[in-house]
C-alpha positions in Angstrom: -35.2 -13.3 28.4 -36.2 -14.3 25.1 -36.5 -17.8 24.3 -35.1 -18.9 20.7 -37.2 -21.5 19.2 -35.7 -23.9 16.6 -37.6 -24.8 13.5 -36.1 -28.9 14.3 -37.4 -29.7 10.7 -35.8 -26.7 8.9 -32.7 -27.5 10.8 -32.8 -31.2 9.4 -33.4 -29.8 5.7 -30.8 -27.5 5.9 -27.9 -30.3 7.4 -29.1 -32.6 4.8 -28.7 -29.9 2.0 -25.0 -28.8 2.9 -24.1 -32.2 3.5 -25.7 -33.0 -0.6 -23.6 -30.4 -1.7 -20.8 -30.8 0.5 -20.4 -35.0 -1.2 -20.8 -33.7 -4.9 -18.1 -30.6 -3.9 -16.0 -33.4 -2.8 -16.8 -35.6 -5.8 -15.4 -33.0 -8.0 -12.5 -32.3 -6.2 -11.3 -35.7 -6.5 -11.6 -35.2 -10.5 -10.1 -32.2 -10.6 -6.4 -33.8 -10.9 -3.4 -31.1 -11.3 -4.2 -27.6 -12.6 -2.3 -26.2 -15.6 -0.5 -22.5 -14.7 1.8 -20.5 -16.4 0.3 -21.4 -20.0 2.1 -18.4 -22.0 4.5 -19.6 -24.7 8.0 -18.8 -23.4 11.3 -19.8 -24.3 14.6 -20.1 -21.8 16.9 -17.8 -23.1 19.3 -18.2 -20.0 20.3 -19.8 -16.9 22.3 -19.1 -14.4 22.7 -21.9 -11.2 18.8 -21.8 -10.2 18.0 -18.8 -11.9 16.4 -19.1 -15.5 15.4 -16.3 -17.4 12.2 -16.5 -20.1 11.0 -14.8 -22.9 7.2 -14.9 -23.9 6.4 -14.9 -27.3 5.1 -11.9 -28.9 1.4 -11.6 -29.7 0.9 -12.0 -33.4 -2.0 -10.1 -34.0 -0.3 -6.8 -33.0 0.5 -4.6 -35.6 4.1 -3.1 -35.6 3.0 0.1 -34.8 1.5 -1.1 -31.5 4.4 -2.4 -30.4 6.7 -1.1 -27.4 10.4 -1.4 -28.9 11.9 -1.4 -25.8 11.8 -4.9 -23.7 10.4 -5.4 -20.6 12.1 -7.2 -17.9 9.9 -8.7 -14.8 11.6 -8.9 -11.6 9.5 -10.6 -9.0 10.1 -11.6 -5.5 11.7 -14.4 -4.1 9.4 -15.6 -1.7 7.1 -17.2 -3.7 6.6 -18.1 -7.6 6.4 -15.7 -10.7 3.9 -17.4 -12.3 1.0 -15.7 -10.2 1.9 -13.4 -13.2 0.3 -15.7 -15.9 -1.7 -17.8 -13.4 -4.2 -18.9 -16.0 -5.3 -17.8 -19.7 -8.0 -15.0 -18.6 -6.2 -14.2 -15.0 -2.7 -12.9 -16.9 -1.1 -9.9 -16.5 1.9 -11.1 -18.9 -0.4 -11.9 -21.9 -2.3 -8.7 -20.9 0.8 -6.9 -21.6 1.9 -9.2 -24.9 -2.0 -8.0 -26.1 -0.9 -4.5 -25.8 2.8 -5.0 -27.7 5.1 -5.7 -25.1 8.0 -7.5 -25.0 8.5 -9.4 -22.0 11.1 -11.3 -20.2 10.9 -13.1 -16.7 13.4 -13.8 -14.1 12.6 -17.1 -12.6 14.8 -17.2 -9.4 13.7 -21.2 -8.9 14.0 -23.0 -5.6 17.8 -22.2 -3.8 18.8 -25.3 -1.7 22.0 -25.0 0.5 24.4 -24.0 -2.3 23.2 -20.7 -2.4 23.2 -20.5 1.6 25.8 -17.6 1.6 24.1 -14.9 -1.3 24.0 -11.2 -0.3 21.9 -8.7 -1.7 24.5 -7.1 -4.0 25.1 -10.6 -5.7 21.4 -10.5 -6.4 21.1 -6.7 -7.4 24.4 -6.8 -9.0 24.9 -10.4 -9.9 22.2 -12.2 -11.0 19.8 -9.2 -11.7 22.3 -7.1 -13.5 23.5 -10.2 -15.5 19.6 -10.8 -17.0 19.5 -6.6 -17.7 22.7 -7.6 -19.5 21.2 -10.5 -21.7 17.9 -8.8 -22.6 20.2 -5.5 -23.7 21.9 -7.6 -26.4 19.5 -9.5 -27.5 17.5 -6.7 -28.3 20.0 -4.5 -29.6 19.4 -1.8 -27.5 21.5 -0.1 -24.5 18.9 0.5 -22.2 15.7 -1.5 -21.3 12.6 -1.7 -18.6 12.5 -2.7 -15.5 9.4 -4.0 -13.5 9.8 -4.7 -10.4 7.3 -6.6 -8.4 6.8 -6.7 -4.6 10.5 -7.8 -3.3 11.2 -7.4 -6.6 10.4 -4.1 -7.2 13.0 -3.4 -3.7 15.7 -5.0 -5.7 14.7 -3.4 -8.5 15.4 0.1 -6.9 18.4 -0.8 -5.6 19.6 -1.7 -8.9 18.0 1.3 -10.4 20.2 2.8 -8.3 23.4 1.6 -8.7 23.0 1.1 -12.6 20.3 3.6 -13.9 22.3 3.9 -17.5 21.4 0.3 -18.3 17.6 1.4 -17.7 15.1 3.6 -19.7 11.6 3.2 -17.4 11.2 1.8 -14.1 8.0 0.6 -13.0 7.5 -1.1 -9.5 4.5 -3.0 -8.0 3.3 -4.0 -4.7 6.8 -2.1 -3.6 7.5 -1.9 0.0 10.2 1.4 0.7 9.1 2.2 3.7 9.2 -0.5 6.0 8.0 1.2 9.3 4.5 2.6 8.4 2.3 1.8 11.6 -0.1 -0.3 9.0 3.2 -2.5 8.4 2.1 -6.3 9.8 5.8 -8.0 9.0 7.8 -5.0 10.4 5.7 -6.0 14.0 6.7 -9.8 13.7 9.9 -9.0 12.7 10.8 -6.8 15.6 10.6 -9.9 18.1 13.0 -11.9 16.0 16.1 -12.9 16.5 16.8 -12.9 12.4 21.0 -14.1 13.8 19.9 -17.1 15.8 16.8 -18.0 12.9 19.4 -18.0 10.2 22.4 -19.4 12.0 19.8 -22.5 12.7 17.6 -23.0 9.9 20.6 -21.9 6.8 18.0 -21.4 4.6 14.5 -20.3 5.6 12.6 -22.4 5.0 9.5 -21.9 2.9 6.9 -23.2 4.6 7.9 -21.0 7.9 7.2 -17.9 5.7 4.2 -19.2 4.0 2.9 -19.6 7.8 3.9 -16.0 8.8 2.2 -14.6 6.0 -1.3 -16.7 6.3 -0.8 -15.7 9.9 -1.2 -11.9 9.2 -4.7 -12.1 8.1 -5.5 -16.0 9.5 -9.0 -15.9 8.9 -9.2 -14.9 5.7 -6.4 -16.0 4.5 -7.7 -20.0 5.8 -10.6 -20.7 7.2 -13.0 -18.2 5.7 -11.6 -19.2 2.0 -12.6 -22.8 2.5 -16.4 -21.6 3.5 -16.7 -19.3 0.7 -15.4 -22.5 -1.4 -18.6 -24.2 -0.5 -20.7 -21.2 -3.1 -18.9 -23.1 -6.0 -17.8 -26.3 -4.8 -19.7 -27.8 -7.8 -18.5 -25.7 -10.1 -15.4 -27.1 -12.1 -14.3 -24.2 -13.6 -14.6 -22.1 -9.8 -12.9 -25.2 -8.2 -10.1 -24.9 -10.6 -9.4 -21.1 -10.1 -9.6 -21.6 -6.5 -7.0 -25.1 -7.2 -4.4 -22.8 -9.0 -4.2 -20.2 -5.9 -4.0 -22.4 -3.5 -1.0 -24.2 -5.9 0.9 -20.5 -6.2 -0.1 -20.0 -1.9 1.6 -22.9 -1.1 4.4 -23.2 -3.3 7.1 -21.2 -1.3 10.9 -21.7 -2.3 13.3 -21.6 0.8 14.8 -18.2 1.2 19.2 -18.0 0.9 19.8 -17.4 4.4 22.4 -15.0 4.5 19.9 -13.0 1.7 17.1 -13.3 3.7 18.9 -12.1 6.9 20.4 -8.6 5.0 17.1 -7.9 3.6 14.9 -8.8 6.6 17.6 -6.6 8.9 18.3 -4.1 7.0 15.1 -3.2 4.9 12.5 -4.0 7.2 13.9 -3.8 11.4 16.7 -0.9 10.5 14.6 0.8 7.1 17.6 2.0 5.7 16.2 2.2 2.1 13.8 5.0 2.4 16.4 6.6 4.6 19.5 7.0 2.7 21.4 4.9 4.7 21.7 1.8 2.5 25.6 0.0 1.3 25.1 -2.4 -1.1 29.4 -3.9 -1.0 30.9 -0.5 -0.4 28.2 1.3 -2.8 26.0 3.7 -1.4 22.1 3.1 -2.7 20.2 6.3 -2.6 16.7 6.5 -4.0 17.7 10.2 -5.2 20.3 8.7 -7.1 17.2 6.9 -9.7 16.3 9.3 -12.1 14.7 7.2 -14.7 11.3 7.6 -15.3 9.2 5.4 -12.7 5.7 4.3 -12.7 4.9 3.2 -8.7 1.9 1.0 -9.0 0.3 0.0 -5.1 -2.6 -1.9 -4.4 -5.2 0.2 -1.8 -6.7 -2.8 0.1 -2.9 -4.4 0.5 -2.4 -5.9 3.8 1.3 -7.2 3.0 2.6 -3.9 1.1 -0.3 -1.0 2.4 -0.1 1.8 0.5 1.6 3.8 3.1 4.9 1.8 2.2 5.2 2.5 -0.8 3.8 6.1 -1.8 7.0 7.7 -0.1 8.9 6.8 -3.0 7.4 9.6 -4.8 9.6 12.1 -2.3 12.4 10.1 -2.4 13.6 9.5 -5.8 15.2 12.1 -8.1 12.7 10.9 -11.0 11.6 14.2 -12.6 9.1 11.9 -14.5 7.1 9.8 -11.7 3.5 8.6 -12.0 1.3 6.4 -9.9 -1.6 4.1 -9.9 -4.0 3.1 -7.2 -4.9 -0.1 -8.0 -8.5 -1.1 -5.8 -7.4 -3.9 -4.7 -5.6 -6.2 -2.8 -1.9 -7.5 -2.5 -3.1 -10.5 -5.3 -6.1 -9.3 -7.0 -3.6 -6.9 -8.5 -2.7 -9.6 -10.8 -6.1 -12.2 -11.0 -8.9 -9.9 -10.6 -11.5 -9.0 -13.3 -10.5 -5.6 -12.8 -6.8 -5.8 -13.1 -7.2 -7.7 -16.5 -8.6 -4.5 -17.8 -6.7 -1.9 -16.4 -3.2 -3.0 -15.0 -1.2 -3.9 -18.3 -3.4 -1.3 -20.4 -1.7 1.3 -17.8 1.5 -0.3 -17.5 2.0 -0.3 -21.7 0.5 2.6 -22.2 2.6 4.9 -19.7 6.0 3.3 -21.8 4.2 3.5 -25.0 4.5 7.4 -24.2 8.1 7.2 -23.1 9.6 4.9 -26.0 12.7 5.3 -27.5 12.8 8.6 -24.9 16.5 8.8 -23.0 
């Protein structure tokens, strides 16, 4: 057997060196104080019980004939904040899109408490969503407007697609689960083991920080410990330490989910898949995917481990969309929206693709 011989001195050097760094990372931690997110201009232009919808104020240095006439409405997810979509100045997918001539509009769905304990789907698809699709149609003048639908989001927004495709002109969803029961689909396997009856019926609302654990728990190395190593390569680096400060803000900062909401979507979506397969009632109305046939742009990320590709390519086959496109993002489930790469090519693709299909019915 080999013996391994230590280098005691090197050892020493090296302890004393991490340990250096490890006090001035710390130093500049504790200097950091509260990180700024969501910097955008915006503007509440309505609210609804939690809900409060925004609209971002136009870019002024883009000429007229830049500009998308048709407004953009963002429908994220529930299960955690919208403002990963304008996390920081140069990590901003809604000023990449205002850049390009875009109108856009936010649903911020807020933080439900036990008032909104008894929500269904339809009263989110057909309530709340369909009442912001309302507001941004007259306040633009225009019968029809887009939809972009992100991650859960983007599930609502197909059902709504579905049920009301003549308020709509384009479609675009990202990060979209459909199918629920691809074998690379980590919360279909947790889910299957839960008793979503007995969770809801004793928690009422889910609470946020269960799901925030579920999620780090799919990836937990990664996702935890190897993050805070990695931290160490820029610990003294103010600007690093503040990009890493505002993800860990957005990580953490889970609403609690409307239990009766979370319970329909959780059963019916991901353990019974009835989206993909036709077999979807949304308050006596059928929701069939056939039944969208608004143009749609399906945007995935490759490297997603929370929405893998093979959820949501089978929209393609599924939707009566005569005009559908896609993107492969390479990326992951968040460096859609913060990377380098998704600066430069997710809202030049996103504008672009309804630059070509404005005004179009």
């Amino acid at each position: 057997m080999t013996e391994i011989k230590f280098d005691r001195e090197q050892v020493k050097q090296d302890t004393d060196a991490f340990v250096q760094r490890l006090t001035q990372g710390l130093a500049v931690l504790a200097q950091a104080g509260d990180v700024t997110i969501g910097s955008a201009p915006k503007d509440a232009v309505y609210e609804e019980d939690k809900l409060v919808l925004y609209r971002y104020r136009p870019a002024a240095d883009v000429p007229a004939k830049n500009r998308v006439r048709t407004p953009l409405l963002i429908c994220y997810a529930l299960v955690n904040r919208p403002y990963m979509m304008d996390l920081q100045p140069d990590r901003s997918l809604i000023r990449g899109l205002l850049q390009r001539g875009v109108d856009v509009y936010l649903i911020d769905w807020g933080y439900p408490d036990g008032a909104d304990r008894f929500l269904t789907i339809d009263d989110y698809v057909s309530g709340y969503l369909a009442r912001c699709v309302d507001v941004v149609r007259e306040a633009s003048g225009q019968d029809r407007i887009n939809l972009l639908g992100v991650c859960q989001g983007g599930t609502l927004s197909l059902c709504y697609a579905a049920l009301h495709r003549e308020t709509l002109r384009n479609l675009v969803t990202m990060v979209t689960p459909v199918d629920f029961q691809t074998p690379q689909n980590l919360l279909t396997k947790w889910t299957k083991h839960v008793d979503l009856d007995q969770l809801v019926a004793t928690t009422g609302n889910v609470p946020g920080e269960m799901l925030n654990a579920l999620f780090l728990g799919l990836q937990p190395f990664r996702l935890t410990s190897q993050k805070y190593v990695d931290l160490l390569d820029h610990i003294d680096d103010p600007k690093a330490l503040e990009n890493f400060l505002r993800m860990e803000k957005w990580i953490f900062d889970s609403p609690d989910q409307p239990g009766e909401m979370f319970r329909q979507f959780m059963q019916w979506f991901v353990k019974e898949n009835r989206l993909v397969n036709d077999a979807l009632d949304l308050n006596g109305r059928p929701v069939r995917l056939k039944d969208i046939r608004t143009p749609l742009l399906n945007i995935y990320a490759t490297q997603d481990h929370l929405v893998p590709p093979s959820a949501s390519t089978p929209l393609e086959q599924r939707v009566g969309s005569r005009d559908y496109s896609s993107y492969a993002f390479p990326g992951g489930h968040i460096g859609i929206y913060v990377s380098g790469a998704a600066q430069r090519e997710v809202p030049t693709r996103i504008a672009q693709w309804l630059k070509e299909r404005d005004g179009k019915r």
